[in-house]
DOPA-502386 format. One record per atom (N, C-alpha, C, CB): x, y, z; residue in three letters. Coordinates in steps of 0.2 Angstrom, whole numbers, plus 5000, padded with zeros to 4 digits. Glycine has a CB too. Example, Ala and Ser with C-alpha at 12.3 -4.5 7.8 and 13.67 -1.06 7.14 Angstrom:
BEGIN
506649725039ala/506249785039ala/506649845039ala/505749785045ala/506449895035ser/506849955036ser/506450005039ser/507049975029ser/
END
This chain:
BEGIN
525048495341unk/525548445339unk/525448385343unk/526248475340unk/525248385348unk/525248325354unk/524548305352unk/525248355363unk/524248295347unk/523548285346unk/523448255339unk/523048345347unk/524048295335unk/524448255330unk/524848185329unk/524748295327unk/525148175337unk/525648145340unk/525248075341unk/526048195346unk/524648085346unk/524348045345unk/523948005341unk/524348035347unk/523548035337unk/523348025330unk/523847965327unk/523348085325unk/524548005327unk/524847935323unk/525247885325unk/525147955319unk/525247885334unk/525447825338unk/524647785337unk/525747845348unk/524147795336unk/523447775336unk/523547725330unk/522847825335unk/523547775324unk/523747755317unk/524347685316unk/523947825315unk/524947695318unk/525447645320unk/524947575321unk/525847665327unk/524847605328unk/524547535329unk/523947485328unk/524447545334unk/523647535323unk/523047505319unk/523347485315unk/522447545317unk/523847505311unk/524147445306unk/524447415308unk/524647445302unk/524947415313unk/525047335317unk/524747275317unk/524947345322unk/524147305319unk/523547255321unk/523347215314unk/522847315325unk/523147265310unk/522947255302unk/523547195299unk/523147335297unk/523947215298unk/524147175297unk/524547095300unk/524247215295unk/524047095304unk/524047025308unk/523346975306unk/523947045318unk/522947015301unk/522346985297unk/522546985290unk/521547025297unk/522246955287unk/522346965279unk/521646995276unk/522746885273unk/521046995280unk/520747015280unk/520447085279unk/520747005281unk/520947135283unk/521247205287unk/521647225280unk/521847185296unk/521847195276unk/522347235270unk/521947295270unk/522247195261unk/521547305268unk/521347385266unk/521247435273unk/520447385263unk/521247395279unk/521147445285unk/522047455285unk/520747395294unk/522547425282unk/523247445285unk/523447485280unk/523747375287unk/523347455272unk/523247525270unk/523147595270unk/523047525268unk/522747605276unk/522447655277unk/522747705282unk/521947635278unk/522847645285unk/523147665292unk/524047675291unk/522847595299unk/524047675286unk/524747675282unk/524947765279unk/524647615276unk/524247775276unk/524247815270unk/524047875277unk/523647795263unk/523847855280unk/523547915288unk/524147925290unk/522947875295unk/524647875291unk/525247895297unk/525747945291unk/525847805302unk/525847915285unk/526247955281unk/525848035280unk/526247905274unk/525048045280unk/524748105278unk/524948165286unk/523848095277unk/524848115292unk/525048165298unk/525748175299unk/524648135306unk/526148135296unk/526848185298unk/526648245293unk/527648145296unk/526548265289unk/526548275283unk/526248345287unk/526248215276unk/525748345290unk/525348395293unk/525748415297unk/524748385295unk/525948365302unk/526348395307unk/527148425304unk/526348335312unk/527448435299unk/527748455296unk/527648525292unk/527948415294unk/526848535291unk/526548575287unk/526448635292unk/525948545284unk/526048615299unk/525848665304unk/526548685306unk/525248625310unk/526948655307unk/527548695310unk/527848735306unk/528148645312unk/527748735300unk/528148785296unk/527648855293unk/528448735287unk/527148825294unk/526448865296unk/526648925303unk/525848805299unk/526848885306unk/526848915314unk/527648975312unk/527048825321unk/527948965309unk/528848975308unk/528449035307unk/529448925301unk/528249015299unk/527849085296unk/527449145300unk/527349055291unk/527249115306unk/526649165305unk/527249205312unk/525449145306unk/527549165315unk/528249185322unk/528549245318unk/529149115325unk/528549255312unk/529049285308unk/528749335306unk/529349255303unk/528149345303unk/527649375303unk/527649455308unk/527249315306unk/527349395313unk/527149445318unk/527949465321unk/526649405323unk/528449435320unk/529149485323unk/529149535319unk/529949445322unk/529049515313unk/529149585305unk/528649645307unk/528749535294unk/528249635309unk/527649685307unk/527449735317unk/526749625302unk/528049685321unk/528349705329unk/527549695333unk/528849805329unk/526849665330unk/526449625333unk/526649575336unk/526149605329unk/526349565343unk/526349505346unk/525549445344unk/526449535355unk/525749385347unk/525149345346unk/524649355349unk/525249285347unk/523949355346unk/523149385349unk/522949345352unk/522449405343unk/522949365359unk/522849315364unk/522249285364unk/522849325369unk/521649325362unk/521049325361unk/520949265354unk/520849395359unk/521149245349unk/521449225344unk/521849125344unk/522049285344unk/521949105348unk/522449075351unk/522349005347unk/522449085360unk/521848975346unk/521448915343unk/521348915334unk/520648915347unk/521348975332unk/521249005324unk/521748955321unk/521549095322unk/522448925324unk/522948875317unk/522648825317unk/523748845319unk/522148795319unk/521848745315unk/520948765311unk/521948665320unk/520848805308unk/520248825307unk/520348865300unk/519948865314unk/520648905298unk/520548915292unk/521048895288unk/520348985292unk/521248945282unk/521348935275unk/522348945276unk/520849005269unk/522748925273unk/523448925273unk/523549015271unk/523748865266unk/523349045267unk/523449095264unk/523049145266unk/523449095258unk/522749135271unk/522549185275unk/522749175284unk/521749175274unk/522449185285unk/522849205295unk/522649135298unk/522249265302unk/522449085294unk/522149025300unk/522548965296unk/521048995301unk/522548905295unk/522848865295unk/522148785293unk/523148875302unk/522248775288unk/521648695288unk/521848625287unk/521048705282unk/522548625289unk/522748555289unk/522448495292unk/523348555290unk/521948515298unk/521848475303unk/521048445300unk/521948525311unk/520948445293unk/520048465290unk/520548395285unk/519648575284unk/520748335287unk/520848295282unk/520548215285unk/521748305280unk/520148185280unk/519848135280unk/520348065279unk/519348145273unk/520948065277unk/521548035277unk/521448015283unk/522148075275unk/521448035290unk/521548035295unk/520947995297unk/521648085299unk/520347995296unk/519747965299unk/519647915296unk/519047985300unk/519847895289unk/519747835285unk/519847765289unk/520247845278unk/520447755293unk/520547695293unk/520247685299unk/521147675292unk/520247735304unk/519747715309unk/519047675307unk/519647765312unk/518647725301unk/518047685301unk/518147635297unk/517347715300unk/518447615293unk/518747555289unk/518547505294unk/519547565288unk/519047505300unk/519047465304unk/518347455309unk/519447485306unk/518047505312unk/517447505316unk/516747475310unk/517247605318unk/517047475303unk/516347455299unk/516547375300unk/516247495290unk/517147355299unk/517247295300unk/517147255306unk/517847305298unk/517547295313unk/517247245317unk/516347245317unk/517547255324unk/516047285313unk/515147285317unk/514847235310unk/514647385317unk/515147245306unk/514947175302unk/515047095302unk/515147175296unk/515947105305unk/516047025306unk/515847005315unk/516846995304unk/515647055319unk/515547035325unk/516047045329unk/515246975325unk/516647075326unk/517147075332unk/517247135336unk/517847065330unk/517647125342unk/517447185349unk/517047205350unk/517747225350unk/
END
């Protein structure tokens, strides 16, 4: 969640920035459609997380310590989790990185 958290203080502020160009339209776009998709994950993995606490209360399993990294790696409907596999998120970053290396900035 703390990794989601700052993804979209990152995100924030790349539209900020975006939209201080009128050039940047499509980078704030982006970086727009990124901060709206990580709540959206970060609302998803928590209810993810709800589910599987419940889970493993129901069936009187505790959590596989061996195990501990699996919520962001596989499938919803199976034991793992893949919300964290979204291109939404990287878009505006290289949006931006293609932009400054073409027009010469930073």
């Amino acid at each position: 969640m703390d990794l989601l958290g700052e993804v979209e203080e990152n995100l924030r502020a790349l539209s900020v920035e975006a939209r201080k160009s009128k050039q940047l339209s499509g980078v704030k776009e982006a970086a727009e459609r990124g901060t709206l998709k990580c709540r959206s994950l970060k609302e998803g993995y928590a209810g993810y997380l709800r589910q599987k606490r419940k889970q493993e209360e129901e069936s009187g399993e505790g959590p596989d310590p061996s195990n501990l990294e699996s919520g962001a790696k596989g499938t919803a409907a199976g034991d793992q989790w893949t919300g964290f596999q979204c291109p939404d998120l990287l878009q505006p970053f290289l949006l931006v990185s293609e932009f400054s290396s073409v027009w010469g900035v930073g």
